[in-house]
TIVEXVEX-529673 format. One line per 3 residues: their letters; for each residue y, x, z of N, C-alpha, C. Coordinates in steps of 0.001 Angstrom, whole numbers, plus 500000, padded with zeros to 6 digits. Last residue first. Example, Ala and Ser with C-alpha at 12.3 -4.5 7.8 and 13.67 -1.06 7.14 Angstrom:
// residues 2
SA	497750 512850 507080 498940 513670 507140 500030 512900 507870 ~ 494310 513190 507800 495500 512300 507800 496700 513200 507800 .
***
This chain:
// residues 352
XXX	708899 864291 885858 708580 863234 885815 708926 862289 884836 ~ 707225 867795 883775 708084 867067 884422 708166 864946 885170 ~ 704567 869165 884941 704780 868129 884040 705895 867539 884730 .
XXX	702830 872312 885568 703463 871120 885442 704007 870591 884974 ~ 699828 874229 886548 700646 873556 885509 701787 872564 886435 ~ 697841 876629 887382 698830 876017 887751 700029 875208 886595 .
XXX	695036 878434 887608 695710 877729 886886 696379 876670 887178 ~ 693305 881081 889180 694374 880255 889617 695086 879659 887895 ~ 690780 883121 889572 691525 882715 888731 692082 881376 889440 .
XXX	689450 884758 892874 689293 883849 891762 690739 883917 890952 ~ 690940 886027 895958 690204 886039 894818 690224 884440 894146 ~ 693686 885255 897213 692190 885450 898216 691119 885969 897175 .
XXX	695208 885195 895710 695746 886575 896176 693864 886701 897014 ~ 694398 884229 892180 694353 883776 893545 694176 885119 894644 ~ 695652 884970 889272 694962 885693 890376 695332 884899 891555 .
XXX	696791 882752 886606 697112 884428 887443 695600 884339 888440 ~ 698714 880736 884514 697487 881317 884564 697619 882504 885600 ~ 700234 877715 883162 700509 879649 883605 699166 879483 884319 .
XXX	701960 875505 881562 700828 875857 882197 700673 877710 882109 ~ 704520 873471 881406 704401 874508 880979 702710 874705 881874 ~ 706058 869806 880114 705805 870488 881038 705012 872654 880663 .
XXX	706186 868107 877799 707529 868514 878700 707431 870076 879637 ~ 704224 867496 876656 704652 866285 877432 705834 866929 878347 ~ 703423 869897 875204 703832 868528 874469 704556 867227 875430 .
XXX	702517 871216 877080 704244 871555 876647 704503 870300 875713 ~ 700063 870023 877249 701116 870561 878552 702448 870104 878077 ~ 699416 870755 874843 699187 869513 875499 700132 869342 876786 .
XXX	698965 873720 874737 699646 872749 873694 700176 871694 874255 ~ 697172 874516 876934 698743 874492 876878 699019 874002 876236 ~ 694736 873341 876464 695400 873015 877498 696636 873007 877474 .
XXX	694049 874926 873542 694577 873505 873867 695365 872717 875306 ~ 693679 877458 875261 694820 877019 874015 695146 875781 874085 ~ 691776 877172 876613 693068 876600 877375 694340 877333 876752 .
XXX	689646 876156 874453 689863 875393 875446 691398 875553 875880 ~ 688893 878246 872882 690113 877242 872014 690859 876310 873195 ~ 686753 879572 872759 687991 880317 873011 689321 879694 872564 .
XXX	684429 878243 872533 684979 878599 871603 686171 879868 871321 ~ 682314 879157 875334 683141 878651 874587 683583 879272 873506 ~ 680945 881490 877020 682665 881606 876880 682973 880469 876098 .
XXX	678021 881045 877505 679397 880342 878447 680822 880966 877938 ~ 677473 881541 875014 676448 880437 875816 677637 880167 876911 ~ 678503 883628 873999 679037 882338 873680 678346 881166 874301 .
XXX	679882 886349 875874 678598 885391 875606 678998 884544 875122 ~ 682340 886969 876893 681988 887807 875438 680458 886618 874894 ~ 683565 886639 879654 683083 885463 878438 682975 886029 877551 .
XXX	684466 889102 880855 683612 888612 881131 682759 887239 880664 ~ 686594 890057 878962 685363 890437 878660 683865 890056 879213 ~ 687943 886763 877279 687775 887692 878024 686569 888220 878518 .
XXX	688216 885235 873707 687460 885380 874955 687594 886557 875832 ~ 690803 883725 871689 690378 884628 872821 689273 884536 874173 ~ 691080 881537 870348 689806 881946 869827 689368 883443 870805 .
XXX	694414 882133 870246 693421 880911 869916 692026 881958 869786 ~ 696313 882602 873451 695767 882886 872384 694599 882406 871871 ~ 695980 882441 876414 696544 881663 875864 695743 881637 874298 .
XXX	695195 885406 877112 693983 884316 877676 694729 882508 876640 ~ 696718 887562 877097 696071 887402 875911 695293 885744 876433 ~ 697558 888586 879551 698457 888636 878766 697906 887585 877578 .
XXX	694844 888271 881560 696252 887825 881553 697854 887336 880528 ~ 693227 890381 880027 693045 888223 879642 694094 887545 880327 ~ 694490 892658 881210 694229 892266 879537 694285 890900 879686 .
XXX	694111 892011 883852 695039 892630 883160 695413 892312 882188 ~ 691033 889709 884366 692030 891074 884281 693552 891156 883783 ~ 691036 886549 886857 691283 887712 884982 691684 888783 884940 .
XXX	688431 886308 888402 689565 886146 888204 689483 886694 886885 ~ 685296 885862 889305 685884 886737 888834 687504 887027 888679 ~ 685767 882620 890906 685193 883792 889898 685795 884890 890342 .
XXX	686479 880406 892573 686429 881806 893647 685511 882967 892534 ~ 689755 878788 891253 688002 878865 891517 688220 880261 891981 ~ 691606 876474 891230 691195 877804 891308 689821 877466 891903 .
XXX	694363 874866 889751 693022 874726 889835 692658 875715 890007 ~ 696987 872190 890616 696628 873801 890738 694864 873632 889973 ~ 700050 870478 889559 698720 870073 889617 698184 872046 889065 .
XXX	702847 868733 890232 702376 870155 889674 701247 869917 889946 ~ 705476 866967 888581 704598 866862 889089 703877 868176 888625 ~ 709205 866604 889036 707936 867160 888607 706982 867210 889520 .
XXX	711309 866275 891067 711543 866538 889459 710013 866774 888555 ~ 710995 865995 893994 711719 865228 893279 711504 864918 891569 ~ 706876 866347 893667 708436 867139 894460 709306 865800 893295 .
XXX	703591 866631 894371 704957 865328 893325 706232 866462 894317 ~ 700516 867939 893807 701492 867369 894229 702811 866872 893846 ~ 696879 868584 894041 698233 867806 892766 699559 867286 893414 .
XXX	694128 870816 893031 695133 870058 893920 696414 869636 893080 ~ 690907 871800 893898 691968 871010 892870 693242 870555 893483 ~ 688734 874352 893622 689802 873491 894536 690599 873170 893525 .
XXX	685279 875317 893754 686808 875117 892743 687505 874378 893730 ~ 683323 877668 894528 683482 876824 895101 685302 876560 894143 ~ 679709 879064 894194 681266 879106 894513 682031 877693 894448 .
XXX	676942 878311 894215 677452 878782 895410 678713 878700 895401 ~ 677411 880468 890855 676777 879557 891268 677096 879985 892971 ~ 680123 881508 889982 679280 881700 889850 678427 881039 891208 .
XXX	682570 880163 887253 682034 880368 888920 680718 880951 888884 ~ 683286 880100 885126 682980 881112 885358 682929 881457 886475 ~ 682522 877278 884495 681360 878511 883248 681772 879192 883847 .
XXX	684548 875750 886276 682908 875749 886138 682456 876879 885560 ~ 686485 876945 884449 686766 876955 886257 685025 877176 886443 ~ 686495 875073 882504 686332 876895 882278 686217 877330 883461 .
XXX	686300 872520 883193 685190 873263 882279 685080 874538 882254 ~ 689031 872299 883586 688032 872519 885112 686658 873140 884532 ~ 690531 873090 881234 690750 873819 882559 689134 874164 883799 .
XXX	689170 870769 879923 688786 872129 879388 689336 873051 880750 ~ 690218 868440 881367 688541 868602 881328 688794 870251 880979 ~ 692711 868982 880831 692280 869248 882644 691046 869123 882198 .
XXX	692922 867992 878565 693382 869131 878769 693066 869339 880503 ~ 691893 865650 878574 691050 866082 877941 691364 867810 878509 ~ 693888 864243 879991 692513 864334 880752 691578 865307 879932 .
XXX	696023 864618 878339 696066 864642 879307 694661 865399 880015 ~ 695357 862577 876055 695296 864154 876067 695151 864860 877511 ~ 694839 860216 877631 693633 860768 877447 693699 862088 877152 .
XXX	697153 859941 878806 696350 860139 880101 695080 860408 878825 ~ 700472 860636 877428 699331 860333 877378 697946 860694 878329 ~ 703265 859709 879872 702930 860397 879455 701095 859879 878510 .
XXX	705604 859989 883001 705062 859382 881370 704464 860401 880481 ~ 703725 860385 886009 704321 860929 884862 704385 860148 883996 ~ 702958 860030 889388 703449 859701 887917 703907 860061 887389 .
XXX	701591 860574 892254 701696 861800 890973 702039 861349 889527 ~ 700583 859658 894386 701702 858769 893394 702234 859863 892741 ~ 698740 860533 895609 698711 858980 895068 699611 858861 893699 .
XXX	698074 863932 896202 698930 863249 896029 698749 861757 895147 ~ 694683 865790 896700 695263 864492 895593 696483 863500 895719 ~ 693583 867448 898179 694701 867313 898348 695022 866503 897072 .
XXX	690652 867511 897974 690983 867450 899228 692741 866717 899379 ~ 688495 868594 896179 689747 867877 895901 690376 867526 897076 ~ 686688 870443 895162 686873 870270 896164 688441 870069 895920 .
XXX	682830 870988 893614 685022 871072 893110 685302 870279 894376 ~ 680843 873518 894213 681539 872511 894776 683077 872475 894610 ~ 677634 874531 892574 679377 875004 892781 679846 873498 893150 .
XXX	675391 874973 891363 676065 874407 892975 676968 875121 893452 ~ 675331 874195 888201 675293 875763 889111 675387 875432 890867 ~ 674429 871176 888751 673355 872632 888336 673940 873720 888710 .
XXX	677498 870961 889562 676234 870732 890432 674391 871348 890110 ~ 678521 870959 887599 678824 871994 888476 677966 872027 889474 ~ 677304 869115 885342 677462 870418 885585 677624 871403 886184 .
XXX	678631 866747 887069 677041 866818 886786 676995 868515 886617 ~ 681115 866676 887350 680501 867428 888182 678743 867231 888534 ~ 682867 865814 885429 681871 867364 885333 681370 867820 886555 .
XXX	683418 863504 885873 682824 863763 884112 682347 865437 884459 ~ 684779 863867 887874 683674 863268 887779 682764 863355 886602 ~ 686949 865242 887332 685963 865724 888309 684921 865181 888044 .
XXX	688132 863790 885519 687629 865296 885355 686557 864940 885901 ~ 688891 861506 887317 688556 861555 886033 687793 862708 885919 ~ 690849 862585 889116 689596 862813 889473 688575 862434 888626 .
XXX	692746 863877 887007 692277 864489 887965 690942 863984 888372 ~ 693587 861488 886799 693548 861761 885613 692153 863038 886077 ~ 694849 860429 889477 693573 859643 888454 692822 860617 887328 .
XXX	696910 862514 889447 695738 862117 890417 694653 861781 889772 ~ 698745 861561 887542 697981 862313 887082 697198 862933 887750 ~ 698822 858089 886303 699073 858388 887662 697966 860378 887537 .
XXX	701301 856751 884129 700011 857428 884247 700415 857822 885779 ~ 702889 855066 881606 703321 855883 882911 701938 855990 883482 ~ 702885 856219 878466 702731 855261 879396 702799 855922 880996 .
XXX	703436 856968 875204 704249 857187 876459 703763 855793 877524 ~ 701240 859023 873657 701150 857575 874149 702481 857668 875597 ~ 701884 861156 870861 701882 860967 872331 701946 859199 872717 .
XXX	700600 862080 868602 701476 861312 868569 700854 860939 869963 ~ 700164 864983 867042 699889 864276 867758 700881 863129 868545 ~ 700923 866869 864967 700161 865470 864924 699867 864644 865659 .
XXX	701055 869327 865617 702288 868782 866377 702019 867139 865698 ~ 699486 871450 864017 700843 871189 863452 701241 869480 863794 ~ 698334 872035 866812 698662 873148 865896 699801 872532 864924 .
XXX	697075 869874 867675 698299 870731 868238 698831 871508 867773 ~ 695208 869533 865312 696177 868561 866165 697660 869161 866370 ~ 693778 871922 865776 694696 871845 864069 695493 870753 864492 .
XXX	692407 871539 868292 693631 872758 868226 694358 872568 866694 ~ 690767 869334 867994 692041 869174 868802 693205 870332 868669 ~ 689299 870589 865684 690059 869209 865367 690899 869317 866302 .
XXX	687882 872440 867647 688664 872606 866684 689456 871499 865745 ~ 686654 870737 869565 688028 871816 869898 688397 872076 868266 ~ 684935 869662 867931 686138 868465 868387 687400 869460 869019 .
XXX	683735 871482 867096 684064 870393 866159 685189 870121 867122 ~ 682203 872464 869576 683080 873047 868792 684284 872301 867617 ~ 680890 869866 870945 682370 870897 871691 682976 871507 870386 .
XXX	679013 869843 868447 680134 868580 868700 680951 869198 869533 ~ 677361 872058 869081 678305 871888 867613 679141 871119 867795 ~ 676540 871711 871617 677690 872790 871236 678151 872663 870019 .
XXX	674797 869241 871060 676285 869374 871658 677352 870291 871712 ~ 672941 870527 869204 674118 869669 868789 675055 869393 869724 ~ 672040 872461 871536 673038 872981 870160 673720 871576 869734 .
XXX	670724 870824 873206 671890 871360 873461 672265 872231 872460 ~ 669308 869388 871387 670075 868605 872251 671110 869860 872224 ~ 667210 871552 870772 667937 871064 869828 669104 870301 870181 .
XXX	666126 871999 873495 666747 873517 872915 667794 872535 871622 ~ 664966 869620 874062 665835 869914 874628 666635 871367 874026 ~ 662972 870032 871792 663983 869062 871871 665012 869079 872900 .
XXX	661417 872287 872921 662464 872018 871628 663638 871301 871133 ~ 660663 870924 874906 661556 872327 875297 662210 872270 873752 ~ 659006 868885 873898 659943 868711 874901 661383 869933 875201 .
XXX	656900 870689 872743 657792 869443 871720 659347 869548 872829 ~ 656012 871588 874760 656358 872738 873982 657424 871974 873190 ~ 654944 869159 876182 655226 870486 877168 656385 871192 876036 .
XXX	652883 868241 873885 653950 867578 874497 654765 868682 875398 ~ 652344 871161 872232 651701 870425 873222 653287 869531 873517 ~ 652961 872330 870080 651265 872149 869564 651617 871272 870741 .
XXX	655508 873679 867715 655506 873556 869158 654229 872186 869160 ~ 654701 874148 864923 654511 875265 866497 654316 875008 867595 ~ 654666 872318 863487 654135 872394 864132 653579 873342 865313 .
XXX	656862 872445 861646 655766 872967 860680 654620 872865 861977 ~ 659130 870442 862578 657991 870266 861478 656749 870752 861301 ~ 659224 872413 865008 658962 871010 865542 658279 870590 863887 .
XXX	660316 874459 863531 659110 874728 864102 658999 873354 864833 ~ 662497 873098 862374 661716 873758 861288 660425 874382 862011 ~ 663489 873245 865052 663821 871856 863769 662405 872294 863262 .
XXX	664323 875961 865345 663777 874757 866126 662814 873631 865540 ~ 666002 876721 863060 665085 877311 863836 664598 876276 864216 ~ 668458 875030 863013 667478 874732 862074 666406 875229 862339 .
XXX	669545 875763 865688 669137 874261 865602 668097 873990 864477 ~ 670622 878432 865198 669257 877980 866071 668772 876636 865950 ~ 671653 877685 862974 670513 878328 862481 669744 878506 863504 .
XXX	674366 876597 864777 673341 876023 863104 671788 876899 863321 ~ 675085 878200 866697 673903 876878 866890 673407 876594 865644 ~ 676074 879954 864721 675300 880998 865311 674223 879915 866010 .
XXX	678214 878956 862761 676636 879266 862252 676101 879548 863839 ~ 680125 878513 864532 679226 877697 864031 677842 877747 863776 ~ 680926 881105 864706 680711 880516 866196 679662 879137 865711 .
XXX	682081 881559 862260 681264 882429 863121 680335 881524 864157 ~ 683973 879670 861704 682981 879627 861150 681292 879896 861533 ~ 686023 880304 863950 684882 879039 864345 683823 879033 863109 .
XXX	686606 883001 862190 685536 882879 863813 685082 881417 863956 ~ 687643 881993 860015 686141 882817 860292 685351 882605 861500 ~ 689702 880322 860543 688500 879549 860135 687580 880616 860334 .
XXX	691025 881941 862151 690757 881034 863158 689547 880294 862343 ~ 691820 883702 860257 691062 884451 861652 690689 883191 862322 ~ 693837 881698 859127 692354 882760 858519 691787 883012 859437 .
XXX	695560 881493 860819 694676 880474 860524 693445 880859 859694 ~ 697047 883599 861535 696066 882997 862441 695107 882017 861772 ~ 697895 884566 858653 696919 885386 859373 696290 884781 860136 .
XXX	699635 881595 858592 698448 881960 858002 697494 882867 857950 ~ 701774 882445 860304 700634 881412 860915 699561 881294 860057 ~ 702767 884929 859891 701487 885060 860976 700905 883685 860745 .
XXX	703731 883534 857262 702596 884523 857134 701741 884790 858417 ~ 705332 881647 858742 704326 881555 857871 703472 882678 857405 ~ 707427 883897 859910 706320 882863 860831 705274 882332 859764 .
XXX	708827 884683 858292 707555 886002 858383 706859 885258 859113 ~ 709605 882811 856856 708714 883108 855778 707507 883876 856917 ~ 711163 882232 858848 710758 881366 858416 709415 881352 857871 .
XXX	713302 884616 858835 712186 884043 859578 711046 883435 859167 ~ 714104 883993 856119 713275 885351 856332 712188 885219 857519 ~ 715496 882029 856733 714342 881955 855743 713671 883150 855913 .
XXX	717677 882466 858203 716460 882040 859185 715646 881914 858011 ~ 718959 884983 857093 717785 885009 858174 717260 883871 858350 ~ 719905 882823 854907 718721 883848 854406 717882 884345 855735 .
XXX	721808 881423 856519 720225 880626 855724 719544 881918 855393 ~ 723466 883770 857174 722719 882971 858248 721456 882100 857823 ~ 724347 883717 854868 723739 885073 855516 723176 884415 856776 .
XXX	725604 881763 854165 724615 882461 853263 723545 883084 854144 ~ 727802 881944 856231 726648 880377 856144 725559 881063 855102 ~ 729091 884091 855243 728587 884037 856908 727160 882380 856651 .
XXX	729698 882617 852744 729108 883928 852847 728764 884186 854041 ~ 731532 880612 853694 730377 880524 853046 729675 881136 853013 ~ 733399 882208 854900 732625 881164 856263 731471 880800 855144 .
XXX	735023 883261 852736 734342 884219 853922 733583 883291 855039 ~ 735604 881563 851439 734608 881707 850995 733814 882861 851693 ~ 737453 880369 853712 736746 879377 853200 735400 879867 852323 .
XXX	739036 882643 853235 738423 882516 854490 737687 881513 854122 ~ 739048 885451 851036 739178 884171 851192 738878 883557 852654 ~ 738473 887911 851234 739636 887924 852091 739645 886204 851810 .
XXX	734701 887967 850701 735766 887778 850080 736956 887486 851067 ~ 731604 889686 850408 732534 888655 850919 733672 888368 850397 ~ 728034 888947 848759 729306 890123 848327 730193 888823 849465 .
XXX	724953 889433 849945 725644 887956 849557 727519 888980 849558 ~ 722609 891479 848744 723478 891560 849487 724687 890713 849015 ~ 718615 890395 849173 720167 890461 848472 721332 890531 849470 .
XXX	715948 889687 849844 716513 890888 849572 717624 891285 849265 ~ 715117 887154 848708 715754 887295 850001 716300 888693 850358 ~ 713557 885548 846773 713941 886796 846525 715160 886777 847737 .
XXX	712683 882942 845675 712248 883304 846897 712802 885580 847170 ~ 713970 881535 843852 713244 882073 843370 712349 882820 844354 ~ 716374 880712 845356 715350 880213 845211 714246 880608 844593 .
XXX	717687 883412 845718 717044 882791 846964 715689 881767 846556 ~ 718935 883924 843386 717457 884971 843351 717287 884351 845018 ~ 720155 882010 843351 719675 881775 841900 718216 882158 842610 .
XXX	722294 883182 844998 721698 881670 845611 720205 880997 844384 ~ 723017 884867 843834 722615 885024 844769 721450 883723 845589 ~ 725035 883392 841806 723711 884333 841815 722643 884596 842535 .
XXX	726583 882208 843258 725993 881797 842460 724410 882473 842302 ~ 727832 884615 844816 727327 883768 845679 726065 883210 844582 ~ 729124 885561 842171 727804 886600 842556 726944 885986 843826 .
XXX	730962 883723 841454 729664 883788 840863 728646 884936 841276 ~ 732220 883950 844096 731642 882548 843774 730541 883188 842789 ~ 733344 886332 843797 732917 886072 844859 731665 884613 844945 .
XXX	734643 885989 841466 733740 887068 841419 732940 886506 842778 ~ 736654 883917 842005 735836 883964 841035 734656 884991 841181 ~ 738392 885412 844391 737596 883758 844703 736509 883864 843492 .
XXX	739213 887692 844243 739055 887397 845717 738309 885870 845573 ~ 739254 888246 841658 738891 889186 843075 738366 888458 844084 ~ 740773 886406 840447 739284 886938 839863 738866 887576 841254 .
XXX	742821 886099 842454 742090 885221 842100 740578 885845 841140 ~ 744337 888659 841392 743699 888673 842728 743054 887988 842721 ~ 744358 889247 838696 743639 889695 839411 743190 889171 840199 .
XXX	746494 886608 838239 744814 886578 837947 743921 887360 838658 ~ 748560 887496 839868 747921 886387 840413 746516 886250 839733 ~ 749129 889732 838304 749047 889758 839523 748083 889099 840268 .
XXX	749740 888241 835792 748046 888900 835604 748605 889231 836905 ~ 751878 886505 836504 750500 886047 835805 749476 886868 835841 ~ 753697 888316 837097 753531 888146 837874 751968 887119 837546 .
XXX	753874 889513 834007 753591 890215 835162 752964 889589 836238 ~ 754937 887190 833035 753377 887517 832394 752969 889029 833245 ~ 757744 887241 834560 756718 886087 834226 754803 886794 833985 .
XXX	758070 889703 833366 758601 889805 834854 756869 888612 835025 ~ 758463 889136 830655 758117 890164 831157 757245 890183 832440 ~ 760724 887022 830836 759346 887020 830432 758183 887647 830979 .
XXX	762214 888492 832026 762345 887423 832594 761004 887144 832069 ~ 763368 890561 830113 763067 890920 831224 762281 889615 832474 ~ 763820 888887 827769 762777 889883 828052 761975 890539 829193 .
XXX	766550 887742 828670 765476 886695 828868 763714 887775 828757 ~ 767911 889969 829789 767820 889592 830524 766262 888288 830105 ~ 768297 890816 826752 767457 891778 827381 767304 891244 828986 .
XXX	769279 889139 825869 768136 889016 825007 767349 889578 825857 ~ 772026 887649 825829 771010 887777 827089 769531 887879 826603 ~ 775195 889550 824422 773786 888837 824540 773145 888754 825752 .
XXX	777378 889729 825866 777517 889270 824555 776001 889095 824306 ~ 777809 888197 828889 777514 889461 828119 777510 888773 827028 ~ 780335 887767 832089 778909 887482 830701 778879 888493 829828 .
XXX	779121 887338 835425 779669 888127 834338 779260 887906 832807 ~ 777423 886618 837705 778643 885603 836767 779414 886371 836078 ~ 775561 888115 839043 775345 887203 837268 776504 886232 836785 .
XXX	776263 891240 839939 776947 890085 839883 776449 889280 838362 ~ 775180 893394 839535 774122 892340 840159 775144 891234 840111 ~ 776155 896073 836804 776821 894807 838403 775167 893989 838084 .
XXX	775307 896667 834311 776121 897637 835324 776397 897376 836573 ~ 774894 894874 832525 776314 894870 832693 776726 895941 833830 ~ 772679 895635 831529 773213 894766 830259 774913 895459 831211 .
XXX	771163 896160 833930 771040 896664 832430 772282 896766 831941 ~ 771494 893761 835067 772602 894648 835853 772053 896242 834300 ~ 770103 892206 833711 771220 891862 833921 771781 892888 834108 .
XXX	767234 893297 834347 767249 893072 832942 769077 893033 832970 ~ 767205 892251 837125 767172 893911 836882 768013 894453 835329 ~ 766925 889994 836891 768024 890592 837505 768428 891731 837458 .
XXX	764687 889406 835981 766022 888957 834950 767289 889636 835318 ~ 763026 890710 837471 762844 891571 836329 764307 890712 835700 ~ 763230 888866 839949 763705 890013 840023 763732 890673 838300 .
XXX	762287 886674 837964 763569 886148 838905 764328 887753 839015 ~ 759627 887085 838011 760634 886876 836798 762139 886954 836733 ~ 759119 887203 840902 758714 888510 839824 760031 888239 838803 .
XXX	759194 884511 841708 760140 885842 842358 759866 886727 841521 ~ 757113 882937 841069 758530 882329 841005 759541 883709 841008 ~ 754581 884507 841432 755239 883792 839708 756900 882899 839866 .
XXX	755110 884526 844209 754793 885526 843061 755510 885024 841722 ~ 754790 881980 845165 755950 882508 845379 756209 883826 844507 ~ 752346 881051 844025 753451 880483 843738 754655 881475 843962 .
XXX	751108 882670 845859 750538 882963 844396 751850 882576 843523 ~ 751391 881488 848348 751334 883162 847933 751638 883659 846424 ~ 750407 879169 847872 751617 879177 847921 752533 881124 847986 .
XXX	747350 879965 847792 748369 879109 846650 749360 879383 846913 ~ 747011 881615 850037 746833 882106 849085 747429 881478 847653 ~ 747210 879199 851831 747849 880688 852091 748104 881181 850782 .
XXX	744698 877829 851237 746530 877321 850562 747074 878022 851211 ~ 742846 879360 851984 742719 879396 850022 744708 878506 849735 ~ 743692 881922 854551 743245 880208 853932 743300 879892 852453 .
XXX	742599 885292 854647 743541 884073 854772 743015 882788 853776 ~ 741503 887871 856751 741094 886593 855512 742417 885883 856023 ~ 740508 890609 857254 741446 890319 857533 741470 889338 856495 .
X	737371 892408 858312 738284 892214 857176 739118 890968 857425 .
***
């Protein structure tokens, strides 16, 4: 539809109410005398000033129409419109107008209503996820709770009869409260990342260090299964700005999952190198790898693949959710695939 400027439309309007009256006096004239010549006179000009009036309160409701049309109607059904937005009613058709000023308002309407529509349908998934996210860690909670109170409640009532029996309890109780504290603290770190609370430490970091950090914090663990992390290739000067404890926390859960799904004998490789623009840092292990399915889905909060269905080693299913958050928070992206020799391959990087 074909718009013109609102002072198009004034001086449009003007030239109307000047020329209407002008033609109807002229018309009204050659009436009276038969000739367009107005230097003729007549014995009255009753029917020239009638015609002139006329002409006038013609060219007045011309100009009202169009103005009701094209700017008033347009404004109060915008009005309206804008009434049943806040009210959250997004369903409406915003009316346009040959105005161009109120045809760029109506394009600006229609552009706030999609992105509120957006807006709205992202808040509803993010509140589907966040339901599904309190059940299951609910889930996942109870399941150490009530072994821990189990336990507990036979260390009182005296089951366990011999130092030997006390000992296995207490070690059975140890390791639930630590799975309650993993769970707790993944789930505090994913509502973090989740609504972007996290307030990054910009320091320049060496993400080598950060690296063998890990390693060391887990290779008490990998060493009960005798699995060997094997760092061989640790670039020095792997700097980034950036926070080194998210950081480290997000390579603990990587190498943590590397570990739960080696299988004992196998063997993780770490590696970290610097190019002009970015620093990339690999991690593969000689598991199982991922299927098909945990390819597409393995990001996703609270996803376990079918070979982690156990919760004794799948975790929460929050770990390399959080990994990525953390990633992309500092610039960088983390991807996931198939080592062509076997195992799972996790490859990140971080710009410099």
């Amino acid at each position: 539809m074909e718009t013109i400027r609102i002072r198009k439309f004034t001086i449009l309007s003007l030239f109307i109410i000047l020329t209407i009256p002008w033609i109807f006096y002229v018309v009204g004239h050659f009436f009276e005398t038969n000739s367009f010549n107005l230097g003729i006179e007549t014995d009255s000009k009753m029917t020239q000033i009638v015609a002139g009036i006329t002409g006038l309160l013609l060219a007045f409701l011309i100009v009202a129409y169009a103005m009701r049309r094209c700017i008033l109607i347009p404004l109060e059904k915008m009005s309206l419109c804008a009434r049943q937005i806040a009210e959250g009613d997004l369903d409406i058709e915003i009316p346009s107008s040959r105005i161009s000023e109120i045809a760029e308002v109506h394009d600006g309407f229609n552009i706030m209503v999609d992105s509120l529509k957006k807006s709205f349908q992202k808040q509803v998934e993010l509140e589907d996820e966040r339901r599904f996210v309190i059940a299951a860690v609910a889930h996942d909670l109870r399941t150490p709770l009530f072994a821990l109170r189990g336990y507990l409640d036979g260390l009182e009532q005296g089951i366990a009869d011999s130092p030997e029996k006390r000992a296995e309890y207490l070690a059975v109780c140890k390791e639930k409260s630590v799975q309650l504290d993993r769970l707790v603290e993944d789930l505090f770190t994913f509502a973090k990342t989740e609504y972007q609370e996290m307030i990054l430490s910009e320091n320049m970091i060496d993400l080598s260090l950060v690296l063998k950090n890990s390693i060391e914090s887990l290779s008490p663990q990998a060493e009960q299964k005798d699995i060997s992390i094997i760092a061989d290739n640790l670039t020095s000067d792997c700097n980034i700005k950036g926070d080194s404890h998210l950081l480290e926390r997000a390579v603990n859960n990587l190498i943590d999952n590397a570990v739960r799904h080696t299988p004992s004998g196998g063997n993780i490789f770490v590696n970290c190198n610097r190019d002009e623009t970015c620093v990339t840092f690999t991690i593969q292990d000689t598991g199982e790898g991922f299927s098909a399915k945990d390819l597409q889905r393995v990001f996703e909060p609270l996803y376990r693949g079918e070979a982690s269905r156990n919760r004794s080693t799948g975790g929460a299913g929050l770990g390399l959710t959080i990994s990525q958050r953390i990633v992309r928070q500092h610039g960088g992206e983390l991807v996931v695939g198939n080592h062509p020799e076997g195992g799972a391959s996790l490859k990140g990087w971080i710009p410099i």
